[in-house]
VEXTOR-98341 format. One record per atom (N, C-alpha, C, CB): x, y, z. Coordinates in steps of 0.02 Angstrom, whole numbers, padded with zeros to 5 digits, always signed. Last residue first. Glycine has a CB too. Example, Ala and Ser with C-alpha at 12.3 -4.5 7.8 and 13.67 -1.06 7.14 Angstrom:
# VEXTOR-98341
+00642-00112+00354;+00684-00053+00357;+00645+00002+00394;+00704-00030+00286;+00660-00284+00390;+00615-00225+00390;+00660-00165+00390;+00565-00224+00452;
END
This chain:
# VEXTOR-98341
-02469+02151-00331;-02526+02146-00327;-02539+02114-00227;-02547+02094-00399;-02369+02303-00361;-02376+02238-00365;-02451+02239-00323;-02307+02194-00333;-02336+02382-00518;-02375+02370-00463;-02378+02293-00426;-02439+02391-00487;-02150+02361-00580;-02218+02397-00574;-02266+02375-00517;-02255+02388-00638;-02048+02206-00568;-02064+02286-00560;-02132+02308-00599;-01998+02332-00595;-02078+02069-00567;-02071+02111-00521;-02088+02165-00529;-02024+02115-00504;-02007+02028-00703;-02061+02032-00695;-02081+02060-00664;-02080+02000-00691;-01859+02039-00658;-01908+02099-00685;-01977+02095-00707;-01882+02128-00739;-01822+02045-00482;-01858+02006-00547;-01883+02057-00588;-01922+01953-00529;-01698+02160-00392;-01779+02152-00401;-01791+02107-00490;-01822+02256-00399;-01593+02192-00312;-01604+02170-00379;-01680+02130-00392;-01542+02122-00395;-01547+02308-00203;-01583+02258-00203;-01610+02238-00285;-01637+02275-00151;-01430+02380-00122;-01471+02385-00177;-01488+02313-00170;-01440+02412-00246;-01460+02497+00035;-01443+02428+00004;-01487+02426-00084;-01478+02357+00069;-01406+02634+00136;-01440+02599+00053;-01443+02538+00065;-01393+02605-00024;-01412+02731+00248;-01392+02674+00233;-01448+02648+00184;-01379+02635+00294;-01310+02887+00272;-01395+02861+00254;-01375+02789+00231;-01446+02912+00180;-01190+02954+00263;-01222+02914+00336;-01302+02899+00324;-01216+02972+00416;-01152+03010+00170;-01193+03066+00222;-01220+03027+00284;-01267+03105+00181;-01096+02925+00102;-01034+02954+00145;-01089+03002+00202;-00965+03013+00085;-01211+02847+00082;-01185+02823+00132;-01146+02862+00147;-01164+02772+00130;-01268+02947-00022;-01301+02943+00013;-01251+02903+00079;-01359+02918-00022;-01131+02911-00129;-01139+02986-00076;-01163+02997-00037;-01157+03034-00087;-01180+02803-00151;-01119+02817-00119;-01102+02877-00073;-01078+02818-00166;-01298+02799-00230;-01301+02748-00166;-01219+02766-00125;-01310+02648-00200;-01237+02881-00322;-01290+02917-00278;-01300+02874-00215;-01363+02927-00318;-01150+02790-00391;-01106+02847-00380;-01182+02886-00313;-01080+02904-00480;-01241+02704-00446;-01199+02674-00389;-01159+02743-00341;-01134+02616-00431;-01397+02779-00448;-01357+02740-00474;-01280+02719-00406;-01339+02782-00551;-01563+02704-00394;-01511+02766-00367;-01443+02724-00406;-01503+02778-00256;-01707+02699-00358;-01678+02695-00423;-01614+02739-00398;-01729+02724-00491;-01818+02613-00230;-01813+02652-00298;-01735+02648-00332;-01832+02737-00282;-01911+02634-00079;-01893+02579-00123;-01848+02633-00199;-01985+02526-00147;-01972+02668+00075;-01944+02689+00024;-01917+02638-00028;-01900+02728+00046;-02053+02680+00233;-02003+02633+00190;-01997+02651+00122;-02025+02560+00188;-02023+02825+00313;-02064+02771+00280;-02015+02734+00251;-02119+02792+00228;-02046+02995+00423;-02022+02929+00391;-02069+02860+00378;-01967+02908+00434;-02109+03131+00352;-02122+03083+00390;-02088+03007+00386;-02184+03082+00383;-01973+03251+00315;-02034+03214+00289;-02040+03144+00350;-02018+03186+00194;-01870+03288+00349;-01901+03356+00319;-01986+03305+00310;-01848+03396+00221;-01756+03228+00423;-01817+03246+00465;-01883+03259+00444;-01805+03296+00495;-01636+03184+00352;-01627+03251+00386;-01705+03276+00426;-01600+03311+00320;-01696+03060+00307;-01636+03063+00370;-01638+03127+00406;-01555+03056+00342;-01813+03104+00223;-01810+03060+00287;-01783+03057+00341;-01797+03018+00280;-01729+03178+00133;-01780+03217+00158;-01781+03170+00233;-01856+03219+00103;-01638+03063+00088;-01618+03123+00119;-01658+03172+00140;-01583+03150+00086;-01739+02998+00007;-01692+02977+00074;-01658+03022+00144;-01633+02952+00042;-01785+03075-00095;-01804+03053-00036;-01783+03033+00031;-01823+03023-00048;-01658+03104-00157;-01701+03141-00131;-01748+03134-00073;-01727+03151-00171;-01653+02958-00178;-01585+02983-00157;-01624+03053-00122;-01518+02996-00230;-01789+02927-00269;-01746+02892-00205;-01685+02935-00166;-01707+02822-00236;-01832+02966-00381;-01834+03014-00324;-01793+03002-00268;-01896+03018-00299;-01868+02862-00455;-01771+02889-00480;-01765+02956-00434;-01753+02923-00592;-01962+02785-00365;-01928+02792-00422;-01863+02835-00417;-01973+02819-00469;-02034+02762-00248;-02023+02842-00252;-01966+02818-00320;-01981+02895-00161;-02144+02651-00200;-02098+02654-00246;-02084+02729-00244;-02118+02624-00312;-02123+02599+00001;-02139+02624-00075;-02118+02656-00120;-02175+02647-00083;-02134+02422+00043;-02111+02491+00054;-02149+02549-00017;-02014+02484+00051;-02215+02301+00092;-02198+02362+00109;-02164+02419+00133;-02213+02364+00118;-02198+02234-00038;-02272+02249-00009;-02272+02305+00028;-02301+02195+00036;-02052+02231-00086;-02111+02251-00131;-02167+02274-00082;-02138+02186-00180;-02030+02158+00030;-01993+02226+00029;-02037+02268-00031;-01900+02215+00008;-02076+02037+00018;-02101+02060+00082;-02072+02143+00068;-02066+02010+00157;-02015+01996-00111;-02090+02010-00094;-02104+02037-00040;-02127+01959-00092;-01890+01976-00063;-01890+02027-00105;-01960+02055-00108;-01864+02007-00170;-01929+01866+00021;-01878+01924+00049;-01920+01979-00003;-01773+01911+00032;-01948+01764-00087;-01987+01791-00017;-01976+01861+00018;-01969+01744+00038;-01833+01765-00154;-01910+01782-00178;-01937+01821-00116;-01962+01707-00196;-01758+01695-00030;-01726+01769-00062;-01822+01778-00115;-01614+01751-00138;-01813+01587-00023;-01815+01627+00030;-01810+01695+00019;-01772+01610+00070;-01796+01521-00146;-01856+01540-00110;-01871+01582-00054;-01876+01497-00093;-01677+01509-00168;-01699+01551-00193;-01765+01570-00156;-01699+01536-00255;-01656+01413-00046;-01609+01475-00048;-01642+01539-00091;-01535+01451-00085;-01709+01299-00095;-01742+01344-00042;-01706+01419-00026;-01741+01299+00028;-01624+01280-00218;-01703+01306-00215;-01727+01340-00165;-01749+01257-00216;-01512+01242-00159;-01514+01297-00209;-01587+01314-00194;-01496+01276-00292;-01570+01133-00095;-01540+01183-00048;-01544+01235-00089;-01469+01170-00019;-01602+01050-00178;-01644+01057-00142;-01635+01113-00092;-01653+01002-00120;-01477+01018-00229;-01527+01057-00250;-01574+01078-00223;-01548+01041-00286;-01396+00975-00128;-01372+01018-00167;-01421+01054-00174;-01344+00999-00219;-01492+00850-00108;-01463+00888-00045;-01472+00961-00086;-01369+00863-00016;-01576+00798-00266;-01508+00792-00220;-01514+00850-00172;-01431+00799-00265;-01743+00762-00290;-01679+00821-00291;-01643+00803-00257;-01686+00890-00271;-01771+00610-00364;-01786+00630-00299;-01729+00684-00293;-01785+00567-00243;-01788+00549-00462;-01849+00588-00480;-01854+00636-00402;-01927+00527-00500;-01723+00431-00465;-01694+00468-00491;-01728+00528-00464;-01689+00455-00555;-01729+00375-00274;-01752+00385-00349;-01717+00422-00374;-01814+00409-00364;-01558+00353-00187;-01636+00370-00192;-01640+00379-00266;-01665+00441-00146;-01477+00207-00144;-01488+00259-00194;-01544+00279-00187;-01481+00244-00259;-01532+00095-00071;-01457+00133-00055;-01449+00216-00079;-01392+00086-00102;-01674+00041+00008;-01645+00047-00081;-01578+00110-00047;-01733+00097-00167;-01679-00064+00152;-01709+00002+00108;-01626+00012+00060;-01739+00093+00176;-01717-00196+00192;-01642-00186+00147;-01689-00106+00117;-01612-00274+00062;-01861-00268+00218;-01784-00282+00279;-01726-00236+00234;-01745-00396+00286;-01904-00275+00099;-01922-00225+00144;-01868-00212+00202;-01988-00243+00173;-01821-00266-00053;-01855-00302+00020;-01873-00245+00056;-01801-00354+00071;-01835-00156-00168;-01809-00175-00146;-01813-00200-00089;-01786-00154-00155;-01984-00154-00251;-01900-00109-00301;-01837-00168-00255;-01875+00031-00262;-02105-00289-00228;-02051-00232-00211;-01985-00200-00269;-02013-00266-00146;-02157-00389-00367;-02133-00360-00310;-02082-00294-00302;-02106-00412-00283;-02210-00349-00494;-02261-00388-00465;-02213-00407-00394;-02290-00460-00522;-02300-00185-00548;-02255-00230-00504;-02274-00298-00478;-02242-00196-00447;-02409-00097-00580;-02373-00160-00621;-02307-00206-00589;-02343-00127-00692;-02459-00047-00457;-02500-00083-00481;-02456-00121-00543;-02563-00041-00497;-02339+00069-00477;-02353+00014-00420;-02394-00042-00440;-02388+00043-00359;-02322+00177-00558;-02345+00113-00580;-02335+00057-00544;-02322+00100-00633;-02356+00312-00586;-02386+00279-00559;-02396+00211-00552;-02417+00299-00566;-02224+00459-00630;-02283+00394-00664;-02297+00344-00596;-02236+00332-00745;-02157+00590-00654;-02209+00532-00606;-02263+00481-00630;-02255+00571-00561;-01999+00567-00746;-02064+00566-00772;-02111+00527-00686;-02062+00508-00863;-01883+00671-00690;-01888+00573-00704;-01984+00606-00717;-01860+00486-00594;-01770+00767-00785;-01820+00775-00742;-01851+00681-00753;-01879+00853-00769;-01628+00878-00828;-01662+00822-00829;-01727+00796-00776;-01612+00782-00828;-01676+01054-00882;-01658+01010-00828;-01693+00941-00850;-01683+01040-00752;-01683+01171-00978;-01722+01116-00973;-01663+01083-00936;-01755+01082-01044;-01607+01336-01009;-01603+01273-01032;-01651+01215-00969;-01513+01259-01040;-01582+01504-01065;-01648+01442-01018;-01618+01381-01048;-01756+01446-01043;-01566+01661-01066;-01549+01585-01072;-01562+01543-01027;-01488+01573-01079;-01620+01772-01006;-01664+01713-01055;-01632+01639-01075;-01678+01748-01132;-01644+01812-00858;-01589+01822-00897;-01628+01745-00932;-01498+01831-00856;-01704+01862-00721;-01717+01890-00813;-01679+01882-00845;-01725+01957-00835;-01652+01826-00608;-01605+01881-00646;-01647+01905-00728;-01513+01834-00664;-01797+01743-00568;-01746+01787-00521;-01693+01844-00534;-01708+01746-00494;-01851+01705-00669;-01907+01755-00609;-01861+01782-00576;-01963+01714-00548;-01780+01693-00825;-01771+01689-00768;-01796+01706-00714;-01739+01699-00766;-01888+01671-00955;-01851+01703-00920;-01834+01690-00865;-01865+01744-00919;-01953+01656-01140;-01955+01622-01054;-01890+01674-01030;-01930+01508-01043;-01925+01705-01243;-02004+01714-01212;-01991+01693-01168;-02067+01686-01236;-01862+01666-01349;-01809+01705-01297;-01897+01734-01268;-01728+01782-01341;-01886+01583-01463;-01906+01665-01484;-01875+01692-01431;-01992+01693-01490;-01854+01469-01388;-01821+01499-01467;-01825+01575-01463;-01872+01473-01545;-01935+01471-01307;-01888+01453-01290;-01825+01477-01344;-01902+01387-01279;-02060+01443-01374;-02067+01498-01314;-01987+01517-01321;-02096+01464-01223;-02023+01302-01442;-02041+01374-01469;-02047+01439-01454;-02080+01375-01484;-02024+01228-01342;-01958+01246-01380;-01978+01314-01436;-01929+01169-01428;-02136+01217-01264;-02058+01230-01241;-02015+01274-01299;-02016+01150-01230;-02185+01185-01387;-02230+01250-01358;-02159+01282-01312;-02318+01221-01296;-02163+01027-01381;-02145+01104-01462;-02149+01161-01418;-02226+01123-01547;-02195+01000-01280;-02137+01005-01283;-02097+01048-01339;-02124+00949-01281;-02358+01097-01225;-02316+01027-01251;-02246+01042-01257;-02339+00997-01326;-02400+01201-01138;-02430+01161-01166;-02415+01090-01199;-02448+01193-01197;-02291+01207-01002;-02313+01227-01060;-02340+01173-01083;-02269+01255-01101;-02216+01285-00848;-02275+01255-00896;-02276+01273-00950;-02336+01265-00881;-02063+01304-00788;-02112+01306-00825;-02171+01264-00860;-02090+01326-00853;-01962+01310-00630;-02023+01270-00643;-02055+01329-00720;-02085+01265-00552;-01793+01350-00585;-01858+01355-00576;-01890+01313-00627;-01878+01423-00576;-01638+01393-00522;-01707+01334-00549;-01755+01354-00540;-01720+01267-00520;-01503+01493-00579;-01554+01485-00502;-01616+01425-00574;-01609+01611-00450;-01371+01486-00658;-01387+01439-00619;-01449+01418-00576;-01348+01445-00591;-01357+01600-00761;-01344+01613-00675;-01341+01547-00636;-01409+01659-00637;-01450+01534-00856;-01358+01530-00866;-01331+01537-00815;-01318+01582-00909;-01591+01431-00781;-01545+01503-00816;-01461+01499-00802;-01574+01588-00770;-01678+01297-00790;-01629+01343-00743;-01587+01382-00815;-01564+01284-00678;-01813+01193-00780;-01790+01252-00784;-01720+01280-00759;-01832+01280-00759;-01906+01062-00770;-01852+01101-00732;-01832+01134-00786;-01794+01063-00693;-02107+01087-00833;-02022+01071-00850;-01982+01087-00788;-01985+01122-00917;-02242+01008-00874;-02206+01047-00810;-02138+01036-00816;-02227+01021-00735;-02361+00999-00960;-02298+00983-00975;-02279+01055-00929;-02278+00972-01066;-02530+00961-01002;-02485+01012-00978;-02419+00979-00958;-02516+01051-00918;
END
C-alpha cells in the first residue's frame, strides 16, 4: 500500500492510498480522486521522504550528540504546513459536528427558517439549500444564514 501527499488546485492536503503508483496514476487520469474539502479533481502528488528504518545501517550518528542537526529531516512538515493541515482539520471537524446535528430540510430551508423565526414550528437546527438571492431576503427579515460548503463526499446520510 502506497500512502501519497495529496493537494488540490485550491491548495488544501490531504492523504491517498493506493495500491501502487500505476493505481495513483490511473485513479488520477480518469479524474477518480478528489479533494474531501472543495471536490475539486485536480490532484497533484506532493513530494514526500520515504520512512525507512535504517538506524541499524549506520555506523554513527546523522549528527554528535553535543551539536543537534540545524535542518530538520526532509520527511519532517514545515511550520507552514503543518498549520495548513490543522486548519483544515479543524474546519472538517466543524463541518462534521454541523452534519451530526442539525437537519437536512433540503431546498425547504428558507421555508423552514422562517416557520422557526416566526414561532410556527418547534425550533431546531436546520441545514439545506438556499440560493444567494433567498440567504438574502432571509437576513433582510433578520433570520441569520450562514452558508456552509459542505465536501461532496459529505452530502447525503451521514453515518
Amino acid at each position: 500500500m502506497k500512502v501519497l501527499n495529496l493537494r488540490c488546485a485550491h491548495g488544501h492536503l490531504f492523504e491517498g492510498w493506493f495500491a501502487s503508483e500505476d493505481d495513483f496514476l490511473d485513479q488520477n487520469g480518469a479524474g477518480l480522486i478528489e479533494c474531501p474539502m472543495c471536490a475539486d479533481k485536480v490532484v497533484t502528488r506532493m513530494p514526500s521522504a520515504p520512512r525507512l528504518n535504517l538506524s541499524h545501517a549506520r555506523s554513527e550518528p546523522a549528527s554528535p550528540p553535543d551539536k543537534p542537526a540545524t535542518t530538520p529531516p526532509a520527511s519532517q512538515p514545515t511550520v507552514e504546513v503543518t498549520r495548513e493541515v490543522a486548519m483544515q482539520a479543524m474546519f472538517m471537524h466543524a463541518v462534521r459536528q454541523v452534519l451530526e446535528k442539525t437537519e437536512d430540510v433540503g431546498h425547504r430551508f428558507p421555508e423552514e427558517a422562517r416557520r422557526i423565526h416566526h414561532g410556527e414550528i418547534e425550533p431546531r437546527g436546520i441545514r439545506g439549500q438556499a440560493t444567494p438571492e433567498e440567504r438574502a431576503a432571509l437576513a433582510d427579515e433578520g433570520i441569520e444564514v450562514m452558508a456552509l460548503p459542505v465536501p461532496e463526499g459529505w452530502k447525503g446520510p451521514t453515518h
